[in-house]
KOLMARTI-285683 format. One record per atom (N, C-alpha, C): x, y negated, z negated; residue number from 1. Coordinates in Angstrom, 3 decimals, padded with zeros to 6 digits. Layout:
SITE/xx/yy/zz/pos
SITE/X/Y/Z/NUM
...
//
This chain:
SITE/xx/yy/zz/pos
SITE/-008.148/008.310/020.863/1
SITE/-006.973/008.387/021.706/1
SITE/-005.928/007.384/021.202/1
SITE/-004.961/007.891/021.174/2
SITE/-003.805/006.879/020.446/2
SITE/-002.843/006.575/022.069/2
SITE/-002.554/005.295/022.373/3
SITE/-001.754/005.183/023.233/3
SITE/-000.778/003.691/023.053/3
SITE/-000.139/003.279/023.803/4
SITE/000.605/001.710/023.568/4
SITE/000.089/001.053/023.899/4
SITE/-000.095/-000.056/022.973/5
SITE/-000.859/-001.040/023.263/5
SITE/000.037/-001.853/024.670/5
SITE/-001.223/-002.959/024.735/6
SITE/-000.907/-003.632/025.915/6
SITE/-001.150/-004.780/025.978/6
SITE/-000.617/-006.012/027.107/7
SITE/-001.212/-007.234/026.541/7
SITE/-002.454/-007.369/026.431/7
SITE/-003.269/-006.763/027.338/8
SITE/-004.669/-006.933/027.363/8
SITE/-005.205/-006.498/025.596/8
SITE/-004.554/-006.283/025.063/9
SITE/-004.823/-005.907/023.440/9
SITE/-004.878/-007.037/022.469/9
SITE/-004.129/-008.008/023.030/10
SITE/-004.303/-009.026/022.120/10
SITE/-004.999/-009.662/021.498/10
SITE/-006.574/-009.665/021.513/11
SITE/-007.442/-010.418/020.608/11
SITE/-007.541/-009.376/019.929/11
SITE/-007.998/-007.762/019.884/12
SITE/-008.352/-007.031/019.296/12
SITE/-007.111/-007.110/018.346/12
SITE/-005.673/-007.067/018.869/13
SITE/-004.407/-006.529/017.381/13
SITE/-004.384/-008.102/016.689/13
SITE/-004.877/-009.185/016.793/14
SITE/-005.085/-010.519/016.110/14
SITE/-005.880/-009.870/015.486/14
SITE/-007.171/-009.750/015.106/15
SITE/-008.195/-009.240/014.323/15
SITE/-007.877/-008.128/013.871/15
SITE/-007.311/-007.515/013.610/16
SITE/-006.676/-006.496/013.412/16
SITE/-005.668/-006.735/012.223/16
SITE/-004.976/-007.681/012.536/17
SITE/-003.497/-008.049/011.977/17
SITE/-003.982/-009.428/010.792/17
SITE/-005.156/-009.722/011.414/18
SITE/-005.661/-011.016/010.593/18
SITE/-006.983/-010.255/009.141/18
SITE/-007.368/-008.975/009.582/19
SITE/-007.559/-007.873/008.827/19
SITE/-006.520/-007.502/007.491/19
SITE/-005.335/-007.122/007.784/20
SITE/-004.284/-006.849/007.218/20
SITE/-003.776/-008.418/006.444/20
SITE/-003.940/-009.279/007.013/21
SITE/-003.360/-010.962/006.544/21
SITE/-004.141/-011.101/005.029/21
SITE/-005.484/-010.896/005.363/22
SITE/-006.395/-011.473/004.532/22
SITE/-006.163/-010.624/003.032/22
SITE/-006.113/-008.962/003.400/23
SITE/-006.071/-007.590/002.295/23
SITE/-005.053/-007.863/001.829/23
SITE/-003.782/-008.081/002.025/24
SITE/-002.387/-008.332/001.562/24
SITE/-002.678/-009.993/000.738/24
SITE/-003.466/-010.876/001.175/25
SITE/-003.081/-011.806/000.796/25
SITE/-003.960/-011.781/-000.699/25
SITE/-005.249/-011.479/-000.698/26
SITE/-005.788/-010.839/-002.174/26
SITE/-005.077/-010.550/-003.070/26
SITE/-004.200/-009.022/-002.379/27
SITE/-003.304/-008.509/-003.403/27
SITE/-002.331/-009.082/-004.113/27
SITE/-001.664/-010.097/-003.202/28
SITE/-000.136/-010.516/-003.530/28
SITE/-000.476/-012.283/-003.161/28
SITE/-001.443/-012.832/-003.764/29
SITE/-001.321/-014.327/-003.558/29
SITE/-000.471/-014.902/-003.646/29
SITE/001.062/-014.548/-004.655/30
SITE/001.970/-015.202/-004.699/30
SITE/003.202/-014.933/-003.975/30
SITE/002.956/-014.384/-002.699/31
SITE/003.859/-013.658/-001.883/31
SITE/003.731/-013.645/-000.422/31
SITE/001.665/-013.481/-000.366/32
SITE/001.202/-013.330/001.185/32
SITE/000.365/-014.978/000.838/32
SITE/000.887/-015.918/002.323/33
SITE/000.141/-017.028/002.901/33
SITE/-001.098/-016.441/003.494/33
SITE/-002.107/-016.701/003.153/34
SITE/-003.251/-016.431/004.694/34
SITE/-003.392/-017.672/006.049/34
SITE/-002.981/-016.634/006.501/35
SITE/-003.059/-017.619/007.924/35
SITE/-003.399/-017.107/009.271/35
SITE/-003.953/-018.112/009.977/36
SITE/-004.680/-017.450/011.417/36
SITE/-003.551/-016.925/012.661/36
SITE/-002.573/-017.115/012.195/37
SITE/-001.377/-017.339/013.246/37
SITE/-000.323/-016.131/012.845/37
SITE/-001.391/-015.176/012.739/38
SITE/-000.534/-013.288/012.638/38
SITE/000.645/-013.251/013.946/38
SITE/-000.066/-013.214/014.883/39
SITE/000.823/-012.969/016.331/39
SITE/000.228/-013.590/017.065/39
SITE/001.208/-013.930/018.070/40
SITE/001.501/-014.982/019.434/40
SITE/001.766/-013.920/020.021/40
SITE/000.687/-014.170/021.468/41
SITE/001.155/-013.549/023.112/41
SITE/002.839/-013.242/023.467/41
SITE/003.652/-014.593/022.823/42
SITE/004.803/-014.377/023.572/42
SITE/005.307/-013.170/022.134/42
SITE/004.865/-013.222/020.925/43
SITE/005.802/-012.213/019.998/43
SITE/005.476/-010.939/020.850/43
SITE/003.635/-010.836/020.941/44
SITE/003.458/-009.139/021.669/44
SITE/004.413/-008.828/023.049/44
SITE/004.336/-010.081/023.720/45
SITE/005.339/-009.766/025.229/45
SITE/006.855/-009.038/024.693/45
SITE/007.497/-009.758/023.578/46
SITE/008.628/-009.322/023.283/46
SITE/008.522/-008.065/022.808/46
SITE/007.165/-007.335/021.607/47
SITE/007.710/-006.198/020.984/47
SITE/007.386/-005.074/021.874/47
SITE/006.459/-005.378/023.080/48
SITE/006.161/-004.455/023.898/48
SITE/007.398/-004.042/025.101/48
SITE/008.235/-005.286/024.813/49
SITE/009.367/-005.117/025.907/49
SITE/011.017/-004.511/024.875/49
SITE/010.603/-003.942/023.691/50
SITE/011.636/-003.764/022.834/50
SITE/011.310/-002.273/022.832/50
SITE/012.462/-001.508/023.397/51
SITE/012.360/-000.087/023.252/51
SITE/012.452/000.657/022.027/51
SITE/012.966/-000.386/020.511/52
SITE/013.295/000.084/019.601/52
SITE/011.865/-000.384/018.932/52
SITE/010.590/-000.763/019.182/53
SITE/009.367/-001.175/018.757/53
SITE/008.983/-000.279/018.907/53
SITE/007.971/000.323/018.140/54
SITE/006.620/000.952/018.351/54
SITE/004.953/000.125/017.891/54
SITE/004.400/-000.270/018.876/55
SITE/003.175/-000.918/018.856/55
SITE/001.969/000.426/019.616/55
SITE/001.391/000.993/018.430/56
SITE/000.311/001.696/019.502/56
SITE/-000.973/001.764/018.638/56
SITE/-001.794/001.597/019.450/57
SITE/-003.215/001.481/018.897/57
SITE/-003.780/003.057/019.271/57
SITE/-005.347/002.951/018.297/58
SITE/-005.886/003.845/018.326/58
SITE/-006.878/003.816/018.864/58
SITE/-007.736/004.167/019.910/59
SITE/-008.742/003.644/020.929/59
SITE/-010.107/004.455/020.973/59
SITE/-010.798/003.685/019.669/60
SITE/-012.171/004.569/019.826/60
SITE/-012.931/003.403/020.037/60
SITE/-013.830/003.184/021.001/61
SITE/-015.064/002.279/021.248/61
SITE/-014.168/000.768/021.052/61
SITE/-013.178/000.755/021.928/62
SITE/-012.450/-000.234/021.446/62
SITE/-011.310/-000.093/020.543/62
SITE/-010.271/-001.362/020.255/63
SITE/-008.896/-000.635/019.452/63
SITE/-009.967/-000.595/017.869/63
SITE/-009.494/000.364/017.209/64
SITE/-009.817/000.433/015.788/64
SITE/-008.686/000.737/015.104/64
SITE/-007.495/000.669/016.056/65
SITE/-006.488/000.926/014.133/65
SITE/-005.195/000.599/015.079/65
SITE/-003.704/-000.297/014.392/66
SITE/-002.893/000.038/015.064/66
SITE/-001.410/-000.084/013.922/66
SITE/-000.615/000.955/014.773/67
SITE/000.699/000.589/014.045/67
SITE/001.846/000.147/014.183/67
SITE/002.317/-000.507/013.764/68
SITE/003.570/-001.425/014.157/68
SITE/004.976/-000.857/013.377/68
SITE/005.851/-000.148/014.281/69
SITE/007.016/000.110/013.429/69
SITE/008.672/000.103/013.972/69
SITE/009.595/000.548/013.615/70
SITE/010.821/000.472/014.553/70
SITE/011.656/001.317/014.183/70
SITE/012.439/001.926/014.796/71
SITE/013.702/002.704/014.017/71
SITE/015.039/001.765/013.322/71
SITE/015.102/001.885/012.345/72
SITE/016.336/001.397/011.709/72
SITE/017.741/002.397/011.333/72
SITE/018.750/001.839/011.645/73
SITE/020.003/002.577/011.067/73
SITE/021.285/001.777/010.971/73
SITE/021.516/002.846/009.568/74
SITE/022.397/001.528/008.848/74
SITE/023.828/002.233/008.819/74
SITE/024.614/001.577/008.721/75
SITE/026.145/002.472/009.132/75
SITE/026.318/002.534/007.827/75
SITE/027.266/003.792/007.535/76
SITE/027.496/004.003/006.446/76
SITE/028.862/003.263/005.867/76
SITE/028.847/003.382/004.774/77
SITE/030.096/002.516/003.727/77
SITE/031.039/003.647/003.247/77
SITE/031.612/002.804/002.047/78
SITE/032.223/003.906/001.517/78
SITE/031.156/004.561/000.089/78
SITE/030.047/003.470/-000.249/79
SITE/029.301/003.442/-001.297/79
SITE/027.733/004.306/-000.473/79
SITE/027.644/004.200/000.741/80
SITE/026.393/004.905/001.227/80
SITE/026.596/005.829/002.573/80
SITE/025.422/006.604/002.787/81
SITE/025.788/007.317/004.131/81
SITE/025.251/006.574/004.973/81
SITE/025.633/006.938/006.064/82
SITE/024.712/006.531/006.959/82
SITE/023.411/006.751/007.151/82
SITE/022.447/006.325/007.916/83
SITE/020.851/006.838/008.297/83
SITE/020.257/006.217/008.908/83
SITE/019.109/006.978/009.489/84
SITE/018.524/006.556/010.411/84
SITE/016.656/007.023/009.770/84
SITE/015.931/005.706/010.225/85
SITE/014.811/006.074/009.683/85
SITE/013.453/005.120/010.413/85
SITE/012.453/005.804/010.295/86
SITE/011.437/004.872/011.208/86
SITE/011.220/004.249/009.821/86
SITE/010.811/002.848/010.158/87
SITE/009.751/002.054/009.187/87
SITE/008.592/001.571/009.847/87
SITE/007.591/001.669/008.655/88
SITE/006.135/001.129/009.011/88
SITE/006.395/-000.259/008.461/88
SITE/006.062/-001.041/009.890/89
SITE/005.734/-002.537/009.364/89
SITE/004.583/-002.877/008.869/89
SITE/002.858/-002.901/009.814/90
SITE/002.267/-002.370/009.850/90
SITE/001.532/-001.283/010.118/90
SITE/000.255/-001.122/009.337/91
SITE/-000.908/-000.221/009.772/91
SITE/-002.086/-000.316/009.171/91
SITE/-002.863/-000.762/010.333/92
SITE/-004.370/-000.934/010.086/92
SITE/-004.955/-000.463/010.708/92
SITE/-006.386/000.069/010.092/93
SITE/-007.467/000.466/010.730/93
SITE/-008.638/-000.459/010.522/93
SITE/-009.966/-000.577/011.248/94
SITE/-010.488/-001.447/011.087/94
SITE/-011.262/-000.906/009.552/94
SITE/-012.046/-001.760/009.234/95
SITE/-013.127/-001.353/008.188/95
SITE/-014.268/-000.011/008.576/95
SITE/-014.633/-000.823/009.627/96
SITE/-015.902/000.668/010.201/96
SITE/-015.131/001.418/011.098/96
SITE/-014.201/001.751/011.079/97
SITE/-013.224/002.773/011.267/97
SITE/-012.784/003.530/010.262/97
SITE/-012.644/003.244/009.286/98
SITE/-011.521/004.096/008.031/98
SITE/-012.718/005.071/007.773/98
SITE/-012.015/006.355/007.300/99
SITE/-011.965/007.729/007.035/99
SITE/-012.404/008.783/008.546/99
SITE/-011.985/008.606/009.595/100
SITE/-011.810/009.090/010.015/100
SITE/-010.785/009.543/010.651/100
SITE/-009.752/009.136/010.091/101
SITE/-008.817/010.392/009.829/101
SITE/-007.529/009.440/011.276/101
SITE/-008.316/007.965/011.598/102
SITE/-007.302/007.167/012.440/102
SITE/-005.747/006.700/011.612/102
SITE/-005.515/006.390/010.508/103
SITE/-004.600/006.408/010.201/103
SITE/-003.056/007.440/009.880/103
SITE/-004.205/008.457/009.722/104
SITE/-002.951/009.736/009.603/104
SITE/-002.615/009.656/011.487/104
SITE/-003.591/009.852/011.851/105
SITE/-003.160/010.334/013.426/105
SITE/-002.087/008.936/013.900/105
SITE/-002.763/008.154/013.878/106
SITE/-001.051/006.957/013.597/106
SITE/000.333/007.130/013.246/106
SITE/-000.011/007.919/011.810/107
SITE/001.422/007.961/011.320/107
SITE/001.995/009.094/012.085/107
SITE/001.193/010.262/012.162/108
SITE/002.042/011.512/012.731/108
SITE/002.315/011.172/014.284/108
SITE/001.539/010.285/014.795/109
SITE/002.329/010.405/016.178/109
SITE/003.390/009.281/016.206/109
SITE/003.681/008.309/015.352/110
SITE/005.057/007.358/015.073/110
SITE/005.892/007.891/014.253/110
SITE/005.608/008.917/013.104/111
SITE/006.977/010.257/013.012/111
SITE/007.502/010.876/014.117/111
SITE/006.663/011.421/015.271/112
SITE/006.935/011.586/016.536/112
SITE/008.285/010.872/017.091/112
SITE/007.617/010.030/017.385/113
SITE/008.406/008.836/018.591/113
SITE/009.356/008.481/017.496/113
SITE/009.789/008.622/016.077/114
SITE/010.639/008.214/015.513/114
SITE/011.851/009.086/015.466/114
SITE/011.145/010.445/015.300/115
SITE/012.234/011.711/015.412/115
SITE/013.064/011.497/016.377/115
SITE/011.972/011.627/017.776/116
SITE/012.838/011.128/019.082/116
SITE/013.776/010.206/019.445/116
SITE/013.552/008.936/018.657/117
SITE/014.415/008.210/018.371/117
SITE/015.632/008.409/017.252/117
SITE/016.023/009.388/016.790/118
SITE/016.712/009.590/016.001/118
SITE/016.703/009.228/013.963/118
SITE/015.565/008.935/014.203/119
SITE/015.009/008.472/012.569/119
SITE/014.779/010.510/012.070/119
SITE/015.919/010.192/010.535/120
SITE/015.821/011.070/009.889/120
SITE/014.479/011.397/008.496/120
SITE/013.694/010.599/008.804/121
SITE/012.936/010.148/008.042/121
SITE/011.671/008.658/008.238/121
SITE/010.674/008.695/007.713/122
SITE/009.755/007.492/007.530/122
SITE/009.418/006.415/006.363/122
SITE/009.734/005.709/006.359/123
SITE/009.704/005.069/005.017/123
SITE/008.817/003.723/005.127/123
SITE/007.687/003.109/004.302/124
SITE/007.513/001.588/004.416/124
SITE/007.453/001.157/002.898/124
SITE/006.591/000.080/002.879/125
SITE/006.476/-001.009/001.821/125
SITE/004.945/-000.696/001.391/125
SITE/004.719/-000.651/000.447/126
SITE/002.891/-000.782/000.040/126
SITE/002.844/-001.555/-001.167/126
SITE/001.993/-002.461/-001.772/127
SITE/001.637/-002.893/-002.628/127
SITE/001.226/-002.539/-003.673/127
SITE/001.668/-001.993/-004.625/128
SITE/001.615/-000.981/-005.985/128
SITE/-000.246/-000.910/-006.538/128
SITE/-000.617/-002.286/-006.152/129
SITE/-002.071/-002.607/-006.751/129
SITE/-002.838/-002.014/-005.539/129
SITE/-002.211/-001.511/-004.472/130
SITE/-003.272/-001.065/-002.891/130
SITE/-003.932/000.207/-003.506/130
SITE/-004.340/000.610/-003.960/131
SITE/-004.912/001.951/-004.458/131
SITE/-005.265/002.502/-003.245/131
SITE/-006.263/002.179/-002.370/132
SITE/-006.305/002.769/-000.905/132
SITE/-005.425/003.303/-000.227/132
SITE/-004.440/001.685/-000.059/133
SITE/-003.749/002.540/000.958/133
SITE/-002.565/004.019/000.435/133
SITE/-002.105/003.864/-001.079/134
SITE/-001.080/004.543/-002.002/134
SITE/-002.226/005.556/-001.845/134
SITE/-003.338/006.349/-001.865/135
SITE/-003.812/007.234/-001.590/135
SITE/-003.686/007.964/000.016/135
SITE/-004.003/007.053/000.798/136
SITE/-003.672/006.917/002.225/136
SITE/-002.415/008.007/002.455/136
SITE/-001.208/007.009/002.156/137
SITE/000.262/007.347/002.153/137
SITE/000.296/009.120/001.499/137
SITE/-000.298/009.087/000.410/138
SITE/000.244/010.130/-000.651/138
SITE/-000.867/011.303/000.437/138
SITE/-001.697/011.286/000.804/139
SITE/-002.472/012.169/001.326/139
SITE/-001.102/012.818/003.037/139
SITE/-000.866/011.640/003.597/140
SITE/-000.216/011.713/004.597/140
SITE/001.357/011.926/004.541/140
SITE/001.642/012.550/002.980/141
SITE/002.798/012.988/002.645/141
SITE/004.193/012.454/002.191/141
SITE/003.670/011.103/001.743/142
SITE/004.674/009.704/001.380/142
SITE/004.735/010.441/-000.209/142
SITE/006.067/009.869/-000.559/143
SITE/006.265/010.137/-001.898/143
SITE/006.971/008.918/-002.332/143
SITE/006.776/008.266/-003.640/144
SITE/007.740/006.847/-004.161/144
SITE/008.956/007.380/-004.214/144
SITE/009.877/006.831/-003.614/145
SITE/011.466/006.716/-003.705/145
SITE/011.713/005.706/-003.955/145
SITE/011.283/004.621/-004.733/146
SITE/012.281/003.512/-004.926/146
SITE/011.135/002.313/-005.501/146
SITE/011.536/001.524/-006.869/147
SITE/010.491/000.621/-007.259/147
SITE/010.925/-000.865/-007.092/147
SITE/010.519/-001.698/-006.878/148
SITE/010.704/-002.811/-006.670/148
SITE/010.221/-003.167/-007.566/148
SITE/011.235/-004.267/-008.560/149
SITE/010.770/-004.620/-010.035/149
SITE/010.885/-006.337/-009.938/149
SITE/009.768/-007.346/-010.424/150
SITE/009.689/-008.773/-010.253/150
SITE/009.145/-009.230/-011.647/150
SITE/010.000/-010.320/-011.962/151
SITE/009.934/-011.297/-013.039/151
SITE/009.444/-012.462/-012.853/151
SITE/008.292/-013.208/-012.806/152
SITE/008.201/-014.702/-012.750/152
SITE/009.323/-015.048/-013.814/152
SITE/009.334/-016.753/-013.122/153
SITE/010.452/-017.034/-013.944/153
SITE/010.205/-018.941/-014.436/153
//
């Protein structure tokens, strides 16, 4: 069952989010800090009270997966159009959760609530070395639009 999370959610989306802290921080040591201090009570009070948030978990035997996203839109220039688009901040599922199919059901019901919100589209960030999750995405109909290129220096 996918529904909005709630405060009573909070130790489970810490472990959850401290899940996601640790996988990101592997990947990208020179980018992700690991640290115990993912989210604070008062951040969840705020994103649950932000109509332009989407926080909803997935509720099997307890939360096992949740996603964090928002609608963005950017006014147009004379150099761009305008648009409107959901982004994934996060999304996790737990470990003894994954492959059952909790992450797609995530994304398609926050394309949902994004449409509704006027997002012409879904877009996030993944880590080029995530092989999981870039399978994940590509299964659930993500395609690369855009590379992010970095030089140590």
């Amino acid at each position: 069952m996918i529904r909005k999370a709630k405060p009573e959610d909070y130790k489970p989306l810490v472990e959850l989010f401290m899940i996601e802290n640790e996988h990101n921080a592997a990947l990208a040591p020179d980018v992700v800090n690991r640290t115990k201090d993912v989210l604070t009570e008062s951040e969840l009070t705020e994103i649950l009270s932000d109509d332009n948030q989407y926080l909803y978990v997935v509720e099997q035997n307890g939360v096992a997966g949740v996603l964090l996203g928002n609608v963005v839109k950017v006014e147009g220039k004379r150099w761009n159009r305008p648009r409107s688009y959901g982004y994934v901040e996060e999304l996790v599922v737990a470990e003894t959760a994954r492959g059952q199919g909790y992450a797609k059901s995530l994304i398609c019901h926050f394309e949902a609530w994004a449409k509704e919100h006027g997002a012409e589209s879904v877009e996030l960030h993944v880590w080029a070395n995530n092989s999981v999750a870039n399978q994940c995405y590509a299964k659930a109909g993500f395609k690369s639009k855009q590379y992010l290129l970095s030089k140590p220096l």
